[in-house]
C-alpha positions in Angstrom: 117.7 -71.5 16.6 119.5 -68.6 17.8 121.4 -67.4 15.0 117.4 -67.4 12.9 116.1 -65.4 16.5 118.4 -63.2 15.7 117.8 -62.9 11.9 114.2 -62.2 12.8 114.8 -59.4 15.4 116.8 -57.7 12.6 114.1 -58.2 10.0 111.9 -57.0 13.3 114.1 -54.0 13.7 114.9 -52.7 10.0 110.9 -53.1 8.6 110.0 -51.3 11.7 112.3 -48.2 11.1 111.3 -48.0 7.6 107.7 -48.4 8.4 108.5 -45.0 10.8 110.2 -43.6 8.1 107.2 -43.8 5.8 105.3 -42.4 8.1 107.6 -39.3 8.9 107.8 -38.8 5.1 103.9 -38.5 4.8 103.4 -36.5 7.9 105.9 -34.3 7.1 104.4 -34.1 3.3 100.8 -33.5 5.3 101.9 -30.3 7.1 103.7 -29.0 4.2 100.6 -29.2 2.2 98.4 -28.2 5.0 100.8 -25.1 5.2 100.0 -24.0 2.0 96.7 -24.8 1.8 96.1 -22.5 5.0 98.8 -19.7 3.9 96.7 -19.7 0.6 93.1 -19.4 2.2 94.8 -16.6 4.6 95.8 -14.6 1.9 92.8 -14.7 0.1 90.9 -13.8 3.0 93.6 -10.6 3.5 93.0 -9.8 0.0 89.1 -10.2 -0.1 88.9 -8.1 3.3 91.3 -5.7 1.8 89.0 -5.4 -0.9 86.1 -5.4 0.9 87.0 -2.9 3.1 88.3 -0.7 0.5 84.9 -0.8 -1.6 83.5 2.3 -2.9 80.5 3.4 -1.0 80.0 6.7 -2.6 81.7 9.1 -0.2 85.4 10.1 -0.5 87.9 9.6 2.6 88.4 13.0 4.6 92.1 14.8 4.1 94.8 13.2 6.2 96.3 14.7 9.3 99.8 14.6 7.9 101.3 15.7 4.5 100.2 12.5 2.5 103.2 10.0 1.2 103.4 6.2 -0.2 103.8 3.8 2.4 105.7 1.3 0.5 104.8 -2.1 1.7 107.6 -4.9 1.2 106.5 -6.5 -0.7 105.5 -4.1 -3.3 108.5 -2.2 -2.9 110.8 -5.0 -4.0 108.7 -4.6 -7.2 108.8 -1.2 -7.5 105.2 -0.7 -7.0 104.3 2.1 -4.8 101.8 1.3 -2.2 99.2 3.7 -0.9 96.1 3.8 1.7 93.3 5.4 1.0 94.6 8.4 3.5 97.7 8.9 1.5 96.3 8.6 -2.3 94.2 11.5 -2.3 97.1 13.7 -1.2 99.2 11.9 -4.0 97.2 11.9 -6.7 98.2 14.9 -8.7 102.0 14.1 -8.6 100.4 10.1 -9.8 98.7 12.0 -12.9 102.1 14.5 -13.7 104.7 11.1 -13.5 102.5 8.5 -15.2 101.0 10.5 -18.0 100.0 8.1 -20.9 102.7 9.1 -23.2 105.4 8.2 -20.6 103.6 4.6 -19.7 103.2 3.9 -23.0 106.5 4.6 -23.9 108.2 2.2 -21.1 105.6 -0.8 -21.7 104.9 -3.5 -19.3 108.2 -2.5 -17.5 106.9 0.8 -16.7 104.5 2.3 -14.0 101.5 1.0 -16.2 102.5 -2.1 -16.2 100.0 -4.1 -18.6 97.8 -1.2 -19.0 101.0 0.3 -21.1 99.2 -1.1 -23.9 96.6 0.8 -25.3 94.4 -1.4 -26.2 94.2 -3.3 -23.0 94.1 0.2 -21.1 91.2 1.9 -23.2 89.0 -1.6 -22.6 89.8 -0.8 -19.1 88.6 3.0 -19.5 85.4 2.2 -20.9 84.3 0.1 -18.1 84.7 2.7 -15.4 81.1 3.7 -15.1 80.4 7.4 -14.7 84.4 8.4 -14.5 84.4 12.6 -15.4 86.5 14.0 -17.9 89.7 12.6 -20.0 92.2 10.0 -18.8 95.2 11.1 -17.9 97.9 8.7 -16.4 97.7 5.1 -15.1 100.1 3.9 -12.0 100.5 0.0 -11.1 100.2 0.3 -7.5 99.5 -1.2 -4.2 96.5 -0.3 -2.7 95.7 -1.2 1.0 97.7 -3.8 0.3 95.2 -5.3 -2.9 97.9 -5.3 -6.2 95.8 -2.5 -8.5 95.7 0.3 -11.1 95.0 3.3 -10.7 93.4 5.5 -13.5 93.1 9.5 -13.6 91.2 11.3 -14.8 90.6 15.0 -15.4 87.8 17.5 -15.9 89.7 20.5 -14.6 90.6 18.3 -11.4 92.0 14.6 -10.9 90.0 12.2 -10.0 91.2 8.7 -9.4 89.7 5.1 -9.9 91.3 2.1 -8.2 90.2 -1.2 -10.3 91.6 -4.8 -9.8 94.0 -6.3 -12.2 91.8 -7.8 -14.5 89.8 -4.6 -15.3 89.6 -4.6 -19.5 90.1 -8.5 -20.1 86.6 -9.3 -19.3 84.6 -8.4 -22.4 83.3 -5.1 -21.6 82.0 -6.2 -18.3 82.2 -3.1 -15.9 85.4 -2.4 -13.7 85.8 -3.8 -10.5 86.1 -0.6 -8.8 88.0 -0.9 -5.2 88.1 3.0 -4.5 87.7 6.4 -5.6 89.4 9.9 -5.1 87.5 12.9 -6.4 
């Protein structure tokens, strides 16, 4: 009788730990997921508020206080992507349209500044869906924009004017550009 007490305190023991086991293994599976889930819904909230806040409403931000530069962010500096604010694009915007003329994004493809709007096609579908954008396009820059990934397309009637659009400007069937800024 004692030596089966025994066997049954052991049985007791061992289906107890793995029971706890289990449990640890699909609590700790729980958080994990729930960390993702809520890191996801975070950054889509940044990224929409970025967005929103970044909107166009017509009027043009006032000069900045300081000689204007990229902030690079870091994560879009481990990419090579410059990031700007909407302080620090106007003052940049000229050196944007000399270094990422058309000709020089083409020429370096999707590796380039242009990234996917290094191919023509893709770019001038893009073009046409800016609405009411003055003159001739110029250059197009990848870039970070108040921390929203973007592109950023000059153009020029005797002065540059930049649009910001999302990434998916010129795959959606003519539909007009999601524009998130612009600098006269």
């Amino acid at each position: 009788d004692a030596a089966r007490e025994r066997r049954r305190r052991r049985q007791l023991r061992t289906t107890t730990g793995a029971v706890a086991a289990a449990v640890a293994v699909l609590a700790a599976g729980a958080s994990v997921t729930a960390l993702v889930r809520n890191a996801g819904s975070h950054n889509s909230a940044v990224s929409a508020g970025s967005a929103a806040s970044a909107s166009y409403d017509g009027r043009a931000a006032g000069p900045a206080k300081q000689a204007p530069q990229a902030q690079p962010n870091a994560s879009a500096a481990t990419a090579g992507i410059p990031s700007y604010s909407r302080e620090t694009l106007r003052g940049s915007l000229a050196a944007i349209e000399r270094e990422s003329t058309l000709a020089a994004t083409s020429k370096l493809g999707e590796t380039g500044p242009a990234g996917a709007m290094a191919d023509a096609a893709r770019r001038q579908a893009c073009a046409q869906t800016i609405v009411g954008h003055p003159g001739e396009l110029r250059a197009v820059r990848r870039i970070s924009y108040e921390g929203v990934p973007s592109y950023l397309f000059v153009f020029d009637d005797g002065q540059p004017h930049g649009y910001v659009v999302d990434l998916q400007c010129g795959t959606s069937g003519g539909l007009p550009a999601t524009i998130l800024d612009r600098v006269p």
